[in-house]
C-alpha positions as CSV (number, residue, x, y, z in Angstrom):
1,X,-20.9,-12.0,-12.9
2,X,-20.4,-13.5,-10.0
3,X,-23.6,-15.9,-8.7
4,X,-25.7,-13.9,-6.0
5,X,-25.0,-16.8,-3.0
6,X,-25.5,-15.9,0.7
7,X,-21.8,-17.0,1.3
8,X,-18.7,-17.6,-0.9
9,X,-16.9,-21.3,-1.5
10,X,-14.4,-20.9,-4.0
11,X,-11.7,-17.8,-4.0
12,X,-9.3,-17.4,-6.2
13,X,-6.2,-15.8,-5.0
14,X,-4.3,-13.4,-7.5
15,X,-0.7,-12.9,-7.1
16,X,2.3,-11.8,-9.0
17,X,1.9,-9.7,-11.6
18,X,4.7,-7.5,-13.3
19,X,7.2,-5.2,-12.4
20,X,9.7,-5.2,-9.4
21,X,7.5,-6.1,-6.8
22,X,6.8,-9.1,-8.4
23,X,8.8,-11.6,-5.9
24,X,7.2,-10.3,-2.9
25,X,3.7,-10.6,-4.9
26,X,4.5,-14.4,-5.1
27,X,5.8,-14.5,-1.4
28,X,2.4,-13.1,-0.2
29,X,0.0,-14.9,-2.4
30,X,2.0,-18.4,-1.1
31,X,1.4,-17.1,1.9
32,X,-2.3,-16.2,1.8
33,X,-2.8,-19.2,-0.4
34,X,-1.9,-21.1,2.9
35,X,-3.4,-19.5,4.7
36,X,-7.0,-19.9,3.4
37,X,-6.3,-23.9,2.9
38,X,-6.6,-23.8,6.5
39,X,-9.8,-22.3,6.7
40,X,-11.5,-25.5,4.6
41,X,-13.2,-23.4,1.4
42,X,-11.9,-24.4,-2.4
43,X,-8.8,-22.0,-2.6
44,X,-6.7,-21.7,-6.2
45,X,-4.0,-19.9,-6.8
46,X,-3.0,-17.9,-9.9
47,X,-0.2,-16.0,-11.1
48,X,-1.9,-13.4,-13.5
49,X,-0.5,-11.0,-15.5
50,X,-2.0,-8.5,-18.4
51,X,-1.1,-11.3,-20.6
52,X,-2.8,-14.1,-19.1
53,X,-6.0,-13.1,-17.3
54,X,-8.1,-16.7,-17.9
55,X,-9.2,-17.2,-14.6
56,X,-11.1,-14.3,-14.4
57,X,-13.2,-16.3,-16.8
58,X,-13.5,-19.6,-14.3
59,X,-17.8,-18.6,-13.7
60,X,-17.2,-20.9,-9.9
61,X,-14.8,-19.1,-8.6
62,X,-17.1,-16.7,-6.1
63,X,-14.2,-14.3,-5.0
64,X,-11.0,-13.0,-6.0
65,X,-8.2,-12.2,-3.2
66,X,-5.9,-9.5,-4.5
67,X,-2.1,-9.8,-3.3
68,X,-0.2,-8.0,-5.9
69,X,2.0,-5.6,-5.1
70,X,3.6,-2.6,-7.3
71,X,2.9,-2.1,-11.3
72,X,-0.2,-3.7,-12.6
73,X,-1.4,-5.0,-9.3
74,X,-1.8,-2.4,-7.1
75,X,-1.9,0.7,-9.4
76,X,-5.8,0.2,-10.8
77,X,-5.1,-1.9,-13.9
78,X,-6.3,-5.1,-12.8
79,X,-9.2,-3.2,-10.0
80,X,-10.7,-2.2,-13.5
81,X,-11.0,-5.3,-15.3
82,X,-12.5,-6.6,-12.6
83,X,-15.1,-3.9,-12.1
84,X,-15.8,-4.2,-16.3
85,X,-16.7,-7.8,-15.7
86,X,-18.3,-7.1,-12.6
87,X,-16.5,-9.6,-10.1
88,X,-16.4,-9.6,-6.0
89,X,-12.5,-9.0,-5.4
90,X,-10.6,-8.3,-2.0
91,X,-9.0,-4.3,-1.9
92,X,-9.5,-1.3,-3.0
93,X,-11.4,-0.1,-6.6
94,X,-9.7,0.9,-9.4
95,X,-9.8,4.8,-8.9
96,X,-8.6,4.3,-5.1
97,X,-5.4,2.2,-6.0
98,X,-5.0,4.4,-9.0
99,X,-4.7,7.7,-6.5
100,X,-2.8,5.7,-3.6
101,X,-0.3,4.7,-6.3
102,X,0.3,7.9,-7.1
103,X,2.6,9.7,-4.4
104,X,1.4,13.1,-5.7
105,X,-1.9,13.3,-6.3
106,X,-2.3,10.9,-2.7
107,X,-0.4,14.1,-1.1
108,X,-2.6,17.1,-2.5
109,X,-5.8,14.8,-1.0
110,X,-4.1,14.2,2.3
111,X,-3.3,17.8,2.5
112,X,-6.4,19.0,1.4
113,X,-8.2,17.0,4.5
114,X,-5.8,18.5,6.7
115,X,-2.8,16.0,7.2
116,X,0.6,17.2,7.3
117,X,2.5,16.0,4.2
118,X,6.0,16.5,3.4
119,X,6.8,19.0,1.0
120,X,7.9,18.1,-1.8
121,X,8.6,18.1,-5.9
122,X,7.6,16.1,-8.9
123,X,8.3,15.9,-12.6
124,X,6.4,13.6,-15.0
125,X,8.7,14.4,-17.7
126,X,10.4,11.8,-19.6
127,X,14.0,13.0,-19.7
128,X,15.6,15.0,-16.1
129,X,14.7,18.7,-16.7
130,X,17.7,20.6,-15.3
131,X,15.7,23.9,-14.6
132,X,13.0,22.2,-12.8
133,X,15.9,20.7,-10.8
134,X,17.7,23.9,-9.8
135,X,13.5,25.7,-8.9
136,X,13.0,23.2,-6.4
137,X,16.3,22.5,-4.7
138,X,16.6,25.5,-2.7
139,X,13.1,25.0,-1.7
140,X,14.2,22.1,0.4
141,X,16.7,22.4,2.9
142,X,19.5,19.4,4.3
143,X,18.3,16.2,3.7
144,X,16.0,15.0,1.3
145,X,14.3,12.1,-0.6
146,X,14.4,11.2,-3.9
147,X,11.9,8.8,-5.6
148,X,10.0,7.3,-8.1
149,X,6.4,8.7,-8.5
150,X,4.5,5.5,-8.8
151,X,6.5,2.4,-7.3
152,X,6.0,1.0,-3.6
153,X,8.4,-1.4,-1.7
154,X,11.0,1.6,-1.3
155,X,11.8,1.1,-4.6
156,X,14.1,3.4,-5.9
157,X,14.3,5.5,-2.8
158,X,17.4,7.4,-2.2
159,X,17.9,9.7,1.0
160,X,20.5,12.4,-0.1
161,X,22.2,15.1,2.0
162,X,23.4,18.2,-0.2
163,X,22.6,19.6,-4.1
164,X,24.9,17.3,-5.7
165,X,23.9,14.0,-4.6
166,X,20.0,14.8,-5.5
167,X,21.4,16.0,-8.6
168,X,22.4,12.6,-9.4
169,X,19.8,10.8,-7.2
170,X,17.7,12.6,-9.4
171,X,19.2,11.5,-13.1
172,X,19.0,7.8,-11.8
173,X,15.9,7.9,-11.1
174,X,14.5,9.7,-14.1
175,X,16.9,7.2,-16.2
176,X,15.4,4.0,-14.7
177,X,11.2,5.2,-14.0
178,X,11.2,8.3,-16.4
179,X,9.6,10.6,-13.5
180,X,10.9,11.5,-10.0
181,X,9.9,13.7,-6.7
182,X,12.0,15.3,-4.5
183,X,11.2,15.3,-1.1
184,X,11.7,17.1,2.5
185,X,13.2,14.6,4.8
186,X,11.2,14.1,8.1
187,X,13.2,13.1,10.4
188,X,11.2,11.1,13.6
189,X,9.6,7.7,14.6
190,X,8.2,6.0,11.9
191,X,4.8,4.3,12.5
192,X,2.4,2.5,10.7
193,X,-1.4,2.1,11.3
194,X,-2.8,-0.7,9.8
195,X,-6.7,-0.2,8.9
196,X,-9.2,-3.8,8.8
197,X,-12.8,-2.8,7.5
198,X,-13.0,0.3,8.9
199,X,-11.7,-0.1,12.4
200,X,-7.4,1.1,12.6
201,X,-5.3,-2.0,14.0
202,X,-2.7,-1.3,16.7
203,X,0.0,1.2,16.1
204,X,3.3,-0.3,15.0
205,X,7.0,1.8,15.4
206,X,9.5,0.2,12.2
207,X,13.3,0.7,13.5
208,X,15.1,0.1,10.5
209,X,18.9,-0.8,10.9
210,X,19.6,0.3,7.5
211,X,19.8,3.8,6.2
212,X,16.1,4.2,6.1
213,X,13.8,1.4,6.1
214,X,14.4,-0.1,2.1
215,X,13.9,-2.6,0.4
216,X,16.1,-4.8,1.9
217,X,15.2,-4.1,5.9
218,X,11.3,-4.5,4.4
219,X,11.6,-8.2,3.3
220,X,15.3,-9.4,3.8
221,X,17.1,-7.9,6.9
222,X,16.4,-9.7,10.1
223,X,17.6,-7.0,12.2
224,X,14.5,-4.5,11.6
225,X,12.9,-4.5,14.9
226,X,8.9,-3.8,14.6
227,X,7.2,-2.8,18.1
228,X,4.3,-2.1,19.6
229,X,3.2,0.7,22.5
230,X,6.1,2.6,21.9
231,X,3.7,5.6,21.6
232,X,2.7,6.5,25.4
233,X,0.8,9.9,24.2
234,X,-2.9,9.1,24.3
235,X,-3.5,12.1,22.5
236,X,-1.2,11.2,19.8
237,X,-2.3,7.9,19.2
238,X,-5.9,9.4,19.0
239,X,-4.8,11.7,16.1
240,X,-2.8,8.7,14.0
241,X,-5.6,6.6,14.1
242,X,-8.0,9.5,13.2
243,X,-5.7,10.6,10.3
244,X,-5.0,6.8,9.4
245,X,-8.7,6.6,8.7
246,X,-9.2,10.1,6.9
247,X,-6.5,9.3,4.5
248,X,-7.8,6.0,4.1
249,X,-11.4,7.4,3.2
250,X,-10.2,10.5,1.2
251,X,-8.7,8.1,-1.2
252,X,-11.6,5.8,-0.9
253,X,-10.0,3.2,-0.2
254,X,-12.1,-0.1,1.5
255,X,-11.7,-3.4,3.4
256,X,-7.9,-3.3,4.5
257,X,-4.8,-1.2,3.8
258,X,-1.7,0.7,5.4
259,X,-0.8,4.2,6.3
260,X,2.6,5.1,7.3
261,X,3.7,8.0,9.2
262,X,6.9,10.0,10.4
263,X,6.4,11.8,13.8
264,X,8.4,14.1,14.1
265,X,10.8,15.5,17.3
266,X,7.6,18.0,18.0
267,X,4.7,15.0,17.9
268,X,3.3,15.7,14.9
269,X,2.6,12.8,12.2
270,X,3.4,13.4,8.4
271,X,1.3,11.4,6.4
272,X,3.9,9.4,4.1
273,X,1.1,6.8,1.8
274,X,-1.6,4.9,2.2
275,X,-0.6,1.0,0.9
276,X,-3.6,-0.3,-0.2
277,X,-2.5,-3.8,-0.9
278,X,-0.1,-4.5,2.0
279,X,2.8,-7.6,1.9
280,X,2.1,-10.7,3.5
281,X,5.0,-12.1,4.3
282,X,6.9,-13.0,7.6
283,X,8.4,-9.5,7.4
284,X,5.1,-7.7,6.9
285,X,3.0,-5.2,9.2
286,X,-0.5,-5.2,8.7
287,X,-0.4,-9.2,9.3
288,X,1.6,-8.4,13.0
289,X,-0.7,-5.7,13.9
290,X,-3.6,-8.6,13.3
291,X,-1.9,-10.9,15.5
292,X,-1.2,-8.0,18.3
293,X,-5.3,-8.2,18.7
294,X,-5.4,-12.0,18.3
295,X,-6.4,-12.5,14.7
296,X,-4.8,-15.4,13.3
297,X,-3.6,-15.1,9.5
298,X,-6.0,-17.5,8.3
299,X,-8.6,-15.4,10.5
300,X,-7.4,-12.2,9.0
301,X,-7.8,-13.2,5.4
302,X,-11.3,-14.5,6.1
303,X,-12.2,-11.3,7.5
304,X,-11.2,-9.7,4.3
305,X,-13.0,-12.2,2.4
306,X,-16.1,-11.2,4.3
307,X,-15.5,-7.3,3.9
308,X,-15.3,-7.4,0.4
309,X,-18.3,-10.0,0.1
310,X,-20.7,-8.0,2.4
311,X,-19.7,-4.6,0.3
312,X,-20.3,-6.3,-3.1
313,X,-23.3,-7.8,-2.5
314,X,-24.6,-4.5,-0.4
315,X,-23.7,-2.6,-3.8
316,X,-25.4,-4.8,-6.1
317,X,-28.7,-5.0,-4.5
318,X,-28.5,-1.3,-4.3
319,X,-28.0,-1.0,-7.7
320,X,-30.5,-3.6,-8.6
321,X,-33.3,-1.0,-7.0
């Protein structure tokens, strides 16, 4: 367990991981790696994977900093080792990620606190059940999106326009993840609200050049332009950051994360996921909406740090009662 200190010195920053994500994990965890050097405490880095967890052994480290993104990461796995052994880490628990991972189960939440979702399909099935496929395709008219279930990064995301194409949209992506949703295509702005401790930072509008915003426009593409204030409405901005912060606390999520929206032409903002471990790379959103409100990324991590830290330490004396 980690030693009961008033503040912590040594943080260990975990990156990497498995899965397809796993480049942009490395990218991040360089980058927050870097960026806690700069703040003078002890700072390692480790590239941990289900196969090699020995640092969570290392009794000085006082802190781990989560930056994994995708399978293994982000999806509880790791969240609940940590809780078995009892250690102060960075991010949201086990169940939280577990749920936010999920595109399905996130949606029935979301709906159920009364945030427009999407509508949409899902199958869990192992090999593309064709009569599932025919239910739900008249169910969902013009365009629509087909996915994996449990990836992040737009991974796997294909935006299709009539039966055919999801028809094979849909066999890839059952023959590469095993499980795939169909959903109804929002068309609109698409905004992000990124959430520190429990306050939302400044709203963020993504215009992708690509199709849709991918992979590609994410972490590669230069030409993405990400911009602030674009959303005059004060009403509107009122209700992001409201349902920002409900779907962040209906999943449980705690000390910083992502929710990304489609407005639509008539104003109103469809909840697409919460992201509760967010990039960290010169392409990504959460460390630009910091910077819109003057927080350094050095200064961002720390505050992080100190979220985490003040919620583990509030949780263990309460326990100790």
């Amino acid at each position: 367990m980690v030693k009961q200190k008033d503040v912590f010195e040594k943080v260990a920053v975990l990156t990497g991981g498995v899965g397809t994500e796993r480049p942009i994990s490395l990218l991040s965890g360089q980058n927050v790696y870097q960026s806690l050097q700069k703040t003078g405490l002890d700072v390692v880095y480790f590239d941990i994977t289900p196969d090699d967890m020995s640092i969570l052994d290392d009794q000085s480290i006082d802190i781990f900093f989560l930056i994994l993104h995708g399978q293994f990461g982000e999806d509880g796995r790791l969240q609940a080792e940590l809780e078995k052994r009892k250690l102060c880490f960075t991010g949201s628990g086990s169940k939280a990620s577990r749920l936010a991972m999920d595109k399905v189960a996130a949606k029935l939440l979301f709906a159920r606190a009364g945030v427009a979702v999407p509508k949409c399909y899902a199958s869990f099935d192992q090999t593309l059940d064709e009569h599932w496929l025919n239910q739900c395709l008249p169910e969902i008219d013009g365009k629509r999106v087909v996915k994996p279930i449990r990836h992040g990064s737009s991974v796997g995301v294909q935006i299709v326009d009539t039966r055919e194409e999801t028809k094979k949209a849909a066999r890839d992506c059952f023959q590469t993840y095993h499980e795939c949703m169909i959903e109804e295509y929002i068309p609109g702005q698409e905004v992000t609200v990124g959430i520190l401790g429990e306050k939302t930072l400044p709203i963020l509008e993504i215009c992708s050049q690509e199709k849709f915003y991918d992979y590609h426009a994410k972490y590669i593409s230069d030409k993405t332009q990400y911009l602030f204030d674009t959303i005059k409405n004060k009403n509107l901005i009122a209700t992001l950051d409201r349902q920002a912060l409900s779907c962040f606390r209906t999943l449980e999520c705690r000390h910083w994360g992502r929710v990304d929206f489609i407005v639509n032409p008539d104003g109103i903002p469809y909840v697409l996921e919460v992201n509760t471990l967010p990039g960290f790379t010169s392409h990504s959103l959460v460390p630009m909406a910091a910077a819109k409100i003057g927080l350094s990324a050095d200064q961002l991590c720390l505050k992080i740090l100190q979220a985490a830290w003040e919620d583990f330490h509030t949780k263990t004396k309460r326990t100790a009662k």
